[in-house]
FIMAR-937351 format. One line per field, with one value per residue: residue number from 1; residue in one letter; x, z, y of N, C-alpha, C in turn. Coordinates in pm, 1 decimal. Layout:
BEGIN
pos: c(NUM,...)
code: c(a,...)
n_x: c(X,...)
n_z: c(Z,...)
n_y: c(Y,...)
ca_x: c(X,...)
ca_z: c(Z,...)
ca_y: c(Y,...)
c_x: c(X,...)
c_z: c(Z,...)
c_y: c(Y,...)
// end
This chain:
BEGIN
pos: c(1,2,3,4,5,6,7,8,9,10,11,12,13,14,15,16,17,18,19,20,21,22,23,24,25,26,27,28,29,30,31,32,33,34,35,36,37,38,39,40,41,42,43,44,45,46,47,48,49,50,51,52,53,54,55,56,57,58,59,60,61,62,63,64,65,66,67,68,69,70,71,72,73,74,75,76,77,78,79,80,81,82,83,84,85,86,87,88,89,90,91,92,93,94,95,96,97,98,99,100,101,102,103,104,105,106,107,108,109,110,111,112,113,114,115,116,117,118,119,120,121,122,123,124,125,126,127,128,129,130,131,132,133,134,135,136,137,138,139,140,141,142,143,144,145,146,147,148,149,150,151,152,153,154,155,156,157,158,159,160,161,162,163,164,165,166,167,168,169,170,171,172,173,174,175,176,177,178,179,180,181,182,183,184,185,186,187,188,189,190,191,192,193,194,195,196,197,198,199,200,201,202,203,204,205,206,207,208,209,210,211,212,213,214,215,216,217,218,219,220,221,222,223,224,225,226,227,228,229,230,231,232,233,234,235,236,237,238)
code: c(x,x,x,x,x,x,x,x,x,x,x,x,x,x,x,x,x,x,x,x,x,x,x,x,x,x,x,x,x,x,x,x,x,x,x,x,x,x,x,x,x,x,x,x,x,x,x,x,x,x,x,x,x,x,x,x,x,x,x,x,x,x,x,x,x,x,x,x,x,x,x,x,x,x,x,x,x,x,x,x,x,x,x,x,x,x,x,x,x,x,x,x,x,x,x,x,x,x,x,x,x,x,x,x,x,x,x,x,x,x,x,x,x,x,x,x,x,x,x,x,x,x,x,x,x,x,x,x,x,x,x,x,x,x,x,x,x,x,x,x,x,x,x,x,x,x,x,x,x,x,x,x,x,x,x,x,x,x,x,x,x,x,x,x,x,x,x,x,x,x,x,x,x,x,x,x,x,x,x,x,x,x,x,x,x,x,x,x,x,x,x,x,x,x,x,x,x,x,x,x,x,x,x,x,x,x,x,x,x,x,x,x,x,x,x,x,x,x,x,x,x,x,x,x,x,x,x,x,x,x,x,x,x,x,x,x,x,x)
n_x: c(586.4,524.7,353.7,174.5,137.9,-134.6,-431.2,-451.0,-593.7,-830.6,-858.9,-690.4,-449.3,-495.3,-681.4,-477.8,-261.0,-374.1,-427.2,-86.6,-49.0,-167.8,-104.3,189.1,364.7,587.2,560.8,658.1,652.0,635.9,686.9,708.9,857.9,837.8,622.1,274.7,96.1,-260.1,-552.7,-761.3,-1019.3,-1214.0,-1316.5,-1419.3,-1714.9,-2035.0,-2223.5,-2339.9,-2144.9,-1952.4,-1870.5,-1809.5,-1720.0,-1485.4,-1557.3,-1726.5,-1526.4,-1315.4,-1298.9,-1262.1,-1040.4,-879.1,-887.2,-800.7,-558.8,-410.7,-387.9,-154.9,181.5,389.4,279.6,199.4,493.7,633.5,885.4,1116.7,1114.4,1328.5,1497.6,1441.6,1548.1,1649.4,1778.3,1723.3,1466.8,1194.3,1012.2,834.7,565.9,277.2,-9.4,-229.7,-447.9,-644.6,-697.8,-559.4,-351.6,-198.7,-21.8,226.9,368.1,342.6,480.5,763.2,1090.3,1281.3,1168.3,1099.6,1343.6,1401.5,1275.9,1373.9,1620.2,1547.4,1411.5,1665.8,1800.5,1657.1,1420.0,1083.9,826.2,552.5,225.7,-51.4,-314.4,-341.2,-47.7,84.4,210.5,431.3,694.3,680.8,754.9,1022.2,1294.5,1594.1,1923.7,2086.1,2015.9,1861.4,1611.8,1215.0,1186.3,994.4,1005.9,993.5,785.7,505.9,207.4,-24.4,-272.8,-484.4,-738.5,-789.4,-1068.7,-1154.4,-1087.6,-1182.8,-1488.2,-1461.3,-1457.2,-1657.2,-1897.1,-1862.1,-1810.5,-1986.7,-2003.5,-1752.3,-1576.2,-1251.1,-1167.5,-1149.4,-945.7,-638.3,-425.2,-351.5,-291.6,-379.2,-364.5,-286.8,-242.2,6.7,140.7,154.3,347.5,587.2,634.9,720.3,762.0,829.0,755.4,360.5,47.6,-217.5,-546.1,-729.3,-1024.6,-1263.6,-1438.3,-1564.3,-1453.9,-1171.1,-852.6,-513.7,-179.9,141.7,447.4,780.5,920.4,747.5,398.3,100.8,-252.6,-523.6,-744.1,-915.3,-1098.0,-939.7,-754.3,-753.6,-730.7,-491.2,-292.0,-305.1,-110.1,54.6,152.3,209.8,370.2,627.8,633.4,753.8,980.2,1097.5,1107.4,1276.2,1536.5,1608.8)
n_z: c(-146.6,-378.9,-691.6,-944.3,-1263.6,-1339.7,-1190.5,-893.1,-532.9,-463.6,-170.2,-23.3,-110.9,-114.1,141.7,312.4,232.2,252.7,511.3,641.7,591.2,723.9,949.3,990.5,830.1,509.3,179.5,-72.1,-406.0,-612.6,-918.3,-1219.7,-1430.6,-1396.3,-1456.7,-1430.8,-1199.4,-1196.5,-1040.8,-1006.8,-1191.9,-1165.8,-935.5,-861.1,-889.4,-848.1,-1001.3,-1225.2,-1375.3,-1205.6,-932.7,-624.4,-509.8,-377.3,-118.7,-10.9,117.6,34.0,-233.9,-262.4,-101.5,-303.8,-489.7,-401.3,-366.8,-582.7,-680.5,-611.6,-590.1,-525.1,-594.0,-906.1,-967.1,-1003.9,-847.0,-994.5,-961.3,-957.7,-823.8,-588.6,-253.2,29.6,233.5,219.3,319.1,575.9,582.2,356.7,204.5,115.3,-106.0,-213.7,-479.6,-741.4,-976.8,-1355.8,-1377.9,-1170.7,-1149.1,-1291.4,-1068.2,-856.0,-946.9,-986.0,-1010.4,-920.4,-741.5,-535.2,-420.9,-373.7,-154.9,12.5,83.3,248.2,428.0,546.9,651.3,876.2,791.2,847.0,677.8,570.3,450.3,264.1,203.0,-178.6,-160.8,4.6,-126.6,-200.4,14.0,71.7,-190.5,-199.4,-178.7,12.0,-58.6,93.3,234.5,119.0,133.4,168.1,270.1,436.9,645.6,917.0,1021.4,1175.8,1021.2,809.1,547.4,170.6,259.9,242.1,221.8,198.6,-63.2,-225.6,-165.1,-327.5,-526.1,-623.5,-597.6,-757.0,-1033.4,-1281.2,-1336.7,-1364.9,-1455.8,-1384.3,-1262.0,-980.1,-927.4,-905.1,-967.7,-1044.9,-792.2,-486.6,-234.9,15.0,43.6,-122.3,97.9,306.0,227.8,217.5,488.0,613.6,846.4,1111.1,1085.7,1098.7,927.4,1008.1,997.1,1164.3,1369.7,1264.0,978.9,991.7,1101.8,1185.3,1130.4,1180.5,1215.1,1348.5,1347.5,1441.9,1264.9,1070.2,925.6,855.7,674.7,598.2,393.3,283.4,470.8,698.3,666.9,774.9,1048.3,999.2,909.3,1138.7,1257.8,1118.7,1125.8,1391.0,1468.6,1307.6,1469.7,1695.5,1634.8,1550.3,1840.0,1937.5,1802.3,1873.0)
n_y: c(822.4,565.1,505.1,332.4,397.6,417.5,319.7,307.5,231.7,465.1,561.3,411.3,583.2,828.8,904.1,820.9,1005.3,1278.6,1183.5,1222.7,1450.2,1570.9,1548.2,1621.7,1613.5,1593.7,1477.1,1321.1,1198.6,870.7,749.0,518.8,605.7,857.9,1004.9,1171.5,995.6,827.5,773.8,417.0,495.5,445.9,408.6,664.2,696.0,568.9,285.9,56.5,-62.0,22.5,-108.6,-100.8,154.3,436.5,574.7,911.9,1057.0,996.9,1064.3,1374.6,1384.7,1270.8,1476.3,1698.8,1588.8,1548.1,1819.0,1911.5,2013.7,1833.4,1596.6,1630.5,1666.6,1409.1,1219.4,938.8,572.8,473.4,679.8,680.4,714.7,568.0,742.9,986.4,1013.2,933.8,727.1,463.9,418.5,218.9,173.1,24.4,-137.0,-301.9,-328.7,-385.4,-188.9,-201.7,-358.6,-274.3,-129.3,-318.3,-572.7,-428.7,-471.5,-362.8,-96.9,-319.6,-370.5,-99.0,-80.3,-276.6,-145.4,42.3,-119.1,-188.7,76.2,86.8,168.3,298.2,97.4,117.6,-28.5,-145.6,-362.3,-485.3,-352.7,-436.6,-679.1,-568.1,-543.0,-798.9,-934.3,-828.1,-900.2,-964.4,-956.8,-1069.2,-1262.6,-1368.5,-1402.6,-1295.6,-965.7,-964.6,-1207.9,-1380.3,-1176.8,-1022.7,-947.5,-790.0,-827.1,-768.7,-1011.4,-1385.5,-1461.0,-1180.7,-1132.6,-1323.6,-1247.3,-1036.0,-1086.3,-1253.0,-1091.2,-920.5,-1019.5,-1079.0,-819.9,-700.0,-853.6,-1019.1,-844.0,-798.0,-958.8,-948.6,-1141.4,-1456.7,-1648.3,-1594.1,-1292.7,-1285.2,-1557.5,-1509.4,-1364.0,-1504.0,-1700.1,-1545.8,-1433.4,-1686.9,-1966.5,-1875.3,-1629.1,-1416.5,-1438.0,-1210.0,-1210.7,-1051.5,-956.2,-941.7,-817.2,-612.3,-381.5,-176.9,-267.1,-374.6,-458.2,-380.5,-430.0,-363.5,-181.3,-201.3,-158.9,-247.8,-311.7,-399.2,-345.8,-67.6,-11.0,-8.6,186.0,463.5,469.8,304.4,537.9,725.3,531.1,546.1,806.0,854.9,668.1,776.6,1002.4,891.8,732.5,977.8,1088.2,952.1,959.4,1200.9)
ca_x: c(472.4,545.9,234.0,149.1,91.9,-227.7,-514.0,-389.7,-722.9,-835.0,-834.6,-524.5,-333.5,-523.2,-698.7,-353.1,-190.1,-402.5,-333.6,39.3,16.4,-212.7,69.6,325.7,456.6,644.3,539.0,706.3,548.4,696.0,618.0,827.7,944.4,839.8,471.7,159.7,-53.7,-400.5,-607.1,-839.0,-1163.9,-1379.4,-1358.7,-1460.0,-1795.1,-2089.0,-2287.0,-2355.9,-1991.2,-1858.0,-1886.4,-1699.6,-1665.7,-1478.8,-1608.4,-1707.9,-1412.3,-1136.2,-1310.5,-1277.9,-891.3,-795.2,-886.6,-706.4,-372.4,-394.7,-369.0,-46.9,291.4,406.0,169.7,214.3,633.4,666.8,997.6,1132.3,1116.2,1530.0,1556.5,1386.4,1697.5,1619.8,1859.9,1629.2,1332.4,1191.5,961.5,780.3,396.5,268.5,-87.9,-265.0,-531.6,-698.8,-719.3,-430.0,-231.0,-129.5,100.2,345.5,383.9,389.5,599.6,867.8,1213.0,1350.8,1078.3,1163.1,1518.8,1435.8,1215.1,1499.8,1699.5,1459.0,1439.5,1836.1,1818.1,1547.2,1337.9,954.2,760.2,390.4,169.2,-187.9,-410.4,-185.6,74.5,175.8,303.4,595.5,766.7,643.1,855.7,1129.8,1407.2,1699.7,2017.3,2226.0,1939.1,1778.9,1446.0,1110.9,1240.9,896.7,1028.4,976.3,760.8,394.5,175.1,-169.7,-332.5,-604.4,-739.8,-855.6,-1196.7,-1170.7,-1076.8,-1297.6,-1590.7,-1475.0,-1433.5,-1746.8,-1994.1,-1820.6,-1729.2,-2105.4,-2004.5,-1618.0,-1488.0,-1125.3,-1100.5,-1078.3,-823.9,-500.4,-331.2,-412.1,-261.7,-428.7,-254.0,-314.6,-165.5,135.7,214.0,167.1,480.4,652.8,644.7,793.7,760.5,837.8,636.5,251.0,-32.5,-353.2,-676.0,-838.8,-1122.3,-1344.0,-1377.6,-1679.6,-1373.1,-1040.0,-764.6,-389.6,-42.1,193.3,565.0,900.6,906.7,640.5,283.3,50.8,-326.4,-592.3,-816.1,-947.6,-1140.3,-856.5,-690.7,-804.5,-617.9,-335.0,-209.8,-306.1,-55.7,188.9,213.4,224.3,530.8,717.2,676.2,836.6,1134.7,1199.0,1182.0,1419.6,1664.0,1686.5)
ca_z: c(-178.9,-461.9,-739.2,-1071.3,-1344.7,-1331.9,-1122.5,-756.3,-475.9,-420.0,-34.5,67.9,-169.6,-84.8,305.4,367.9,211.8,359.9,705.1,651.3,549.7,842.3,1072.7,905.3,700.7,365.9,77.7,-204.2,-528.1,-741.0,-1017.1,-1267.2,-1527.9,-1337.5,-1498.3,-1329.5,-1169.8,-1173.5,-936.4,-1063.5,-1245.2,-1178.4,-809.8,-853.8,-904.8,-874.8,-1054.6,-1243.1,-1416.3,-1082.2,-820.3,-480.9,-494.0,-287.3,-32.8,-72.8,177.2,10.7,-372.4,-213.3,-60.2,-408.7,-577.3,-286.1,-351.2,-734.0,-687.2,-515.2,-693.1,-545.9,-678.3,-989.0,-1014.9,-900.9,-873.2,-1031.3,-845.0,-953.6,-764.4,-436.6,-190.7,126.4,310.7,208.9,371.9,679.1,553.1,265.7,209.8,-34.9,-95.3,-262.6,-557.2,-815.9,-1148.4,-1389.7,-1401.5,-1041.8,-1191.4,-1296.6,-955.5,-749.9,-1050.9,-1018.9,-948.2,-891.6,-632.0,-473.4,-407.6,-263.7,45.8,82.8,153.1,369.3,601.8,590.0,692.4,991.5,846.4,871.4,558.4,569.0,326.4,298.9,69.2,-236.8,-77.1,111.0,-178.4,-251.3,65.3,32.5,-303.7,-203.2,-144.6,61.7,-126.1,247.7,340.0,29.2,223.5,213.3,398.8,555.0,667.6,1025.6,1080.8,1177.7,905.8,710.1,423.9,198.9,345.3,114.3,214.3,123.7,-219.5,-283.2,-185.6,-391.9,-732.6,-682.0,-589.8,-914.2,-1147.1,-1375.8,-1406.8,-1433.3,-1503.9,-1287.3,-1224.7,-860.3,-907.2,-976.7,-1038.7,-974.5,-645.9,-383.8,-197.0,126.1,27.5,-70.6,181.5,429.1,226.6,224.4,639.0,673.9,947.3,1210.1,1109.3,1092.0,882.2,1067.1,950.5,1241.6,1411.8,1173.2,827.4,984.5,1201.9,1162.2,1198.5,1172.6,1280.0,1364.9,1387.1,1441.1,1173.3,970.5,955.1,724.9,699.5,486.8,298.5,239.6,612.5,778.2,626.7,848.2,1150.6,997.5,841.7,1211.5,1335.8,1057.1,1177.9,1529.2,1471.1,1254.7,1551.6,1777.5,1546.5,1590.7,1966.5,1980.8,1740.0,1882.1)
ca_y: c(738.6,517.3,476.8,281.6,513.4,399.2,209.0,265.0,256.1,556.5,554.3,398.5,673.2,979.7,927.5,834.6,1114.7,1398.7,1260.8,1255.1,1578.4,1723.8,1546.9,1722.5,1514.8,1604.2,1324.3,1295.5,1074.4,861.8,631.9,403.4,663.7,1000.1,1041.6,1175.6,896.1,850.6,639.7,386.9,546.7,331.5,395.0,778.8,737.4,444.8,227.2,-104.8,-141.7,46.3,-176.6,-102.4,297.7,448.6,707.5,1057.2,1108.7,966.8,1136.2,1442.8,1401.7,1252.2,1576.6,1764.7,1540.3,1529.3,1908.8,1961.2,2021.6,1727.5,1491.6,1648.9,1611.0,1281.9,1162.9,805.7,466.3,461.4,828.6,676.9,710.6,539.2,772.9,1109.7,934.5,828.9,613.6,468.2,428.2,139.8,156.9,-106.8,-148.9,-414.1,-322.5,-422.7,-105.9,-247.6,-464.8,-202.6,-107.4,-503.8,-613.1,-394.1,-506.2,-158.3,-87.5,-417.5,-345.1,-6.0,-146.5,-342.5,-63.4,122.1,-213.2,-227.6,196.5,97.6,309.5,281.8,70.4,82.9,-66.1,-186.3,-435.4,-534.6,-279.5,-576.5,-753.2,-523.6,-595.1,-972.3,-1000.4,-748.7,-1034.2,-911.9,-1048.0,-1133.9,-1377.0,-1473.1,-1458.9,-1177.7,-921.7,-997.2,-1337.7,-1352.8,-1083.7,-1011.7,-869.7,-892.5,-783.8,-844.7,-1152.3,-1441.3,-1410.4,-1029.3,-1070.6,-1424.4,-1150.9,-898.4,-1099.2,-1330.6,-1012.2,-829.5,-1028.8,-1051.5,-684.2,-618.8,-1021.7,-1035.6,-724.7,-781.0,-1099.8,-895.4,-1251.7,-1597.1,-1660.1,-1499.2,-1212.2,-1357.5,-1697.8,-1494.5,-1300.7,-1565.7,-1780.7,-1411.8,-1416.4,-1766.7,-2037.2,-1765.5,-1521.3,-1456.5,-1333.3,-1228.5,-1157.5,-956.4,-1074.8,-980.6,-731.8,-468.1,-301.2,-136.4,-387.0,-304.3,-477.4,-299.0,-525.0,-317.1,-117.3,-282.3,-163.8,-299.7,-274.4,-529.8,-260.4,106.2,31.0,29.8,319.5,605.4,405.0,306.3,650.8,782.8,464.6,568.8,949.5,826.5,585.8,836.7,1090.5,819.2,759.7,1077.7,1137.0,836.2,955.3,1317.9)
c_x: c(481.0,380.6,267.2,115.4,-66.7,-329.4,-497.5,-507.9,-713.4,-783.0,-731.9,-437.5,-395.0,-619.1,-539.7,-285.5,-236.9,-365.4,-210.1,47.7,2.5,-104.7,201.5,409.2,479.1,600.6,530.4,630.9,635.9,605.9,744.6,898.8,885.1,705.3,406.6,63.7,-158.2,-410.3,-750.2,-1001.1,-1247.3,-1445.7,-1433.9,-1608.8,-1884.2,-2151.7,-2261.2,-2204.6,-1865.1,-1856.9,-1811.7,-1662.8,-1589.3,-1550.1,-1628.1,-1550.4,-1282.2,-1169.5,-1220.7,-1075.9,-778.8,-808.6,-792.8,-590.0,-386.4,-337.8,-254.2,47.3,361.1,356.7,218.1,354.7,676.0,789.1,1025.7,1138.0,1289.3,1582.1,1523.2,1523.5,1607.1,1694.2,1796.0,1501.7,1275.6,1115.7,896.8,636.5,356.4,118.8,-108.6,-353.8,-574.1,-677.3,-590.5,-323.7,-170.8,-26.6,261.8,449.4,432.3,478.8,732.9,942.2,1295.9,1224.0,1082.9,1286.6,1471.6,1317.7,1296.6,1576.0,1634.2,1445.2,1554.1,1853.4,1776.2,1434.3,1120.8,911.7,604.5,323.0,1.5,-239.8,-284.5,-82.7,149.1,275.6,435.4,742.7,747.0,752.0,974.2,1217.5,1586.0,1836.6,2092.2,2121.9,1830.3,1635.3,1354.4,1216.9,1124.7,923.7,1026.1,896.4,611.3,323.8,37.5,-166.6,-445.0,-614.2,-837.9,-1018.0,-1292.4,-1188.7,-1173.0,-1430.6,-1612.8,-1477.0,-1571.4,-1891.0,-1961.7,-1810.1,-1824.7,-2039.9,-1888.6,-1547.7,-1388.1,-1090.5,-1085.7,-979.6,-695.2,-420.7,-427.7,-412.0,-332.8,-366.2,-233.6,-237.9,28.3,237.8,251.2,323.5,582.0,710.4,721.1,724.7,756.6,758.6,451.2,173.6,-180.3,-450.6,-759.6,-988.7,-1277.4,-1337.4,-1489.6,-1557.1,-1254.8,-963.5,-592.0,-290.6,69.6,321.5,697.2,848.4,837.6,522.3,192.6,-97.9,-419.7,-660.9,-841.9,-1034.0,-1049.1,-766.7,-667.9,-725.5,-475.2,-231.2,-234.3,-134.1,63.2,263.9,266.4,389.5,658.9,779.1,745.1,938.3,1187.3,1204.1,1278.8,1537.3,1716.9,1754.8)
c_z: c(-325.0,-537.2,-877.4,-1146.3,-1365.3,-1251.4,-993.6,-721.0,-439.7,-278.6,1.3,-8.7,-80.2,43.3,373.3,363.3,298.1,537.9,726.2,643.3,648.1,966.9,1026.5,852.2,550.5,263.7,-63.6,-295.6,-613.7,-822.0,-1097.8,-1322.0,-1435.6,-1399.5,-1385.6,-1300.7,-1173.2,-1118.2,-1015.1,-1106.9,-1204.7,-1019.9,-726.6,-877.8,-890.9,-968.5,-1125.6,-1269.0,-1319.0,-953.6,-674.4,-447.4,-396.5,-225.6,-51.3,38.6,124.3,-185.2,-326.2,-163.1,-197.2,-472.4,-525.7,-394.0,-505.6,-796.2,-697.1,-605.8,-663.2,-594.8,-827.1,-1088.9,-960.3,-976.1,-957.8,-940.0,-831.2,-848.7,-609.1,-374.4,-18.7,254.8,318.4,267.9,501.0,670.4,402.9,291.5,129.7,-39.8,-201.5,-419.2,-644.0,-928.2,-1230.8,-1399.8,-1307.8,-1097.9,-1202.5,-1181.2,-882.7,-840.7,-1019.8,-918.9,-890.3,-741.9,-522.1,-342.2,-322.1,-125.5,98.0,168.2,265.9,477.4,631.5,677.2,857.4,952.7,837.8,716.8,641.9,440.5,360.7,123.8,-23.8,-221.3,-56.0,-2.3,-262.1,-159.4,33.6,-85.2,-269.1,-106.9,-72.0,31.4,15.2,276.2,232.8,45.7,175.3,324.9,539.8,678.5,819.6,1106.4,1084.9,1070.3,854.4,579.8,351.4,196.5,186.6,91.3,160.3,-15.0,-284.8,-271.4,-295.4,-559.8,-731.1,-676.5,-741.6,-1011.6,-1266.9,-1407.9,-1470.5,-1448.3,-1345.8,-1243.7,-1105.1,-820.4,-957.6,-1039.1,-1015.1,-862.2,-556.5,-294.0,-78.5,137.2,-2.7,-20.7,324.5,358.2,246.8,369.9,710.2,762.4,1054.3,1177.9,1079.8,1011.6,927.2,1016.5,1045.5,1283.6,1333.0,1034.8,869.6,1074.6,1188.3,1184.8,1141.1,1247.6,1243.1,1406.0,1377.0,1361.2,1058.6,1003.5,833.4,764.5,551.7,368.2,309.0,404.4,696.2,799.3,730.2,977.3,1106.4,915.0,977.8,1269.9,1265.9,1106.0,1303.0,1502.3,1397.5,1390.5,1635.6,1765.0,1544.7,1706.3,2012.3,1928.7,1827.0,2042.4)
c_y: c(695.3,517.2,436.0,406.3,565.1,295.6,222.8,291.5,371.2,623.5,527.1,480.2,794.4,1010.4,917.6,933.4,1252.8,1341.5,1252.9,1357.9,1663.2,1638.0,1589.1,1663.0,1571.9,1493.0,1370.9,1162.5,1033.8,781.2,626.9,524.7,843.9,1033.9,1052.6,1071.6,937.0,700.2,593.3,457.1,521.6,354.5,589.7,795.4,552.0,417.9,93.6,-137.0,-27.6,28.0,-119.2,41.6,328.7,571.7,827.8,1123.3,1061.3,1038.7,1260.6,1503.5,1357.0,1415.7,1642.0,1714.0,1545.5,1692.4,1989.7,1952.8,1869.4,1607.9,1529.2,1653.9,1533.4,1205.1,987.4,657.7,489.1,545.6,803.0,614.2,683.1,650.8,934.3,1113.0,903.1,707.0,621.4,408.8,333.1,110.4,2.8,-70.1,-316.0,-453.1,-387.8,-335.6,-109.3,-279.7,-424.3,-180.7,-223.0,-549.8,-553.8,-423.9,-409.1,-95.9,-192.5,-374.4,-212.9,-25.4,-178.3,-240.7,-12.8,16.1,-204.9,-49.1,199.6,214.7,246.1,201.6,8.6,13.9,-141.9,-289.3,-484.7,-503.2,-394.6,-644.1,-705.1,-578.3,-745.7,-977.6,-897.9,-877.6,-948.0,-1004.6,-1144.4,-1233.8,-1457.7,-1491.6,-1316.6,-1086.5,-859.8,-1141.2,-1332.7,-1297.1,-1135.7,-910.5,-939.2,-799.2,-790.9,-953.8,-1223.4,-1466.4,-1302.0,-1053.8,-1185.1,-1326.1,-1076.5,-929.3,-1183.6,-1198.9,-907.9,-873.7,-1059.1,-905.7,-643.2,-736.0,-987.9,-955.8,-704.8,-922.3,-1006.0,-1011.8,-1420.0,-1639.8,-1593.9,-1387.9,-1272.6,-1494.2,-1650.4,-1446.6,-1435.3,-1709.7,-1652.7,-1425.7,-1558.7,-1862.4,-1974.9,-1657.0,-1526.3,-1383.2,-1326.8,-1148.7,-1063.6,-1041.8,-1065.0,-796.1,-623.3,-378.3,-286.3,-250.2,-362.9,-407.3,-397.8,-381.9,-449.0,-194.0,-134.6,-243.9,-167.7,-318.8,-363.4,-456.8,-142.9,97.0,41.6,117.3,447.6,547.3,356.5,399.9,762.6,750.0,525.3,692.4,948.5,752.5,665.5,933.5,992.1,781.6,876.0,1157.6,1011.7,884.8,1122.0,1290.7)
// end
């Protein structure tokens, strides 16, 4: 489970993580240079200049995972070996210490590998836009290009910056572009990006080895879907 040094959403790091863990899942942490993450502040607690909290169930599982030795010696993005792995995890967030994280070229490159391995890449909310810019050199293309996939939707995030932004300015615009606008050039002519039929209810695609998930509501289903598809990769392979 890759993370920014700083800023990642609460929920899609740490509801996800505890249920990888109670499906028995191993999860390793990295970040750019090997430092301890922290998940955005702002989302640990409410009020006026903390709009959007998250949940007492995902406070609660961050403390949990912040605990653990792994959390606490988290490997390098450079050290992430697609071939030690079965899959990778890419949560999402807002704030600007995202950037570190969707920016990186070195994080890029190793999705790549993990699609070239077959192995599982999940991701949710800005998650999405790692594969989205991870460029596979043999094809020049997303190595979303083709595929089915969402994220957050541009409705989502127009909500989330015009109900916030008297209090915290841009702080829910990570860039200018919309994520939504560019995942859906990411996916191509052949592929698709769907919004779900609406934002009060879980919503999840699920494409090969691709599963990707729009926000912190859909979390709790798609780190069930992720444990589920890992166990199926491995009654195929044995």
């Amino acid at each position: 489970m890759p993370l920014p040094d700083n800023d990642f959403d609460t929920t899609e790091a740490a509801v996800s993580w505890k249920a990888f863990v109670q499906g028995g899942c191993e999860v390793t942490f990295a970040t750019e240079h090997g430092r301890v993450a922290a998940c955005d502040q702002r989302l640990l607690s409410s009020g006026w200049f903390h709009p959007l909290p998250a949940h007492e169930e995902a406070v609660v599982a961050y403390d949990e995972m912040i605990q653990t030795a792994a959390f606490l010696s988290p490997i390098t993005y450079r050290a992430i070996e697609a071939d030690h792995f079965d899959a990778i995890h890419l949560s999402g967030g807002h704030a600007k210490g995202m950037r570190q994280y969707l920016d990186s070229t070195v994080l890029q490159q190793k999705v790549v590998d993990f699609v070239r391995a077959d192995k599982l890449v999940g991701a949710v909310c800005h998650g999405v836009l790692v594969p989205a810019r991870a460029i596979d050199p043999a094809t020049g293309k997303s190595v979303l290009d083709g595929h089915r996939v969402t994220t957050l939707t541009k409705p989502l995030e127009k909500w989330a910056f015009r109900t916030t932004v008297l209090r915290v300015g841009r702080r829910y615009r990570t860039y200018w572009k919309y994520t939504e606008t560019e995942v859906r050039a990411a996916v191509g002519t052949t592929g698709a990006m769907l919004r779900g039929e609406t934002v009060e209810s879980p919503f999840i695609v699920e494409d090969g080895r691709f599963l990707t998930g729009r926000y912190p509501l859909d979390v709790a289903l798609y780190a069930q879907t992720f444990v589920r598809m890992l166990a199926d990769a491995h009654h195929q392979d044995a």
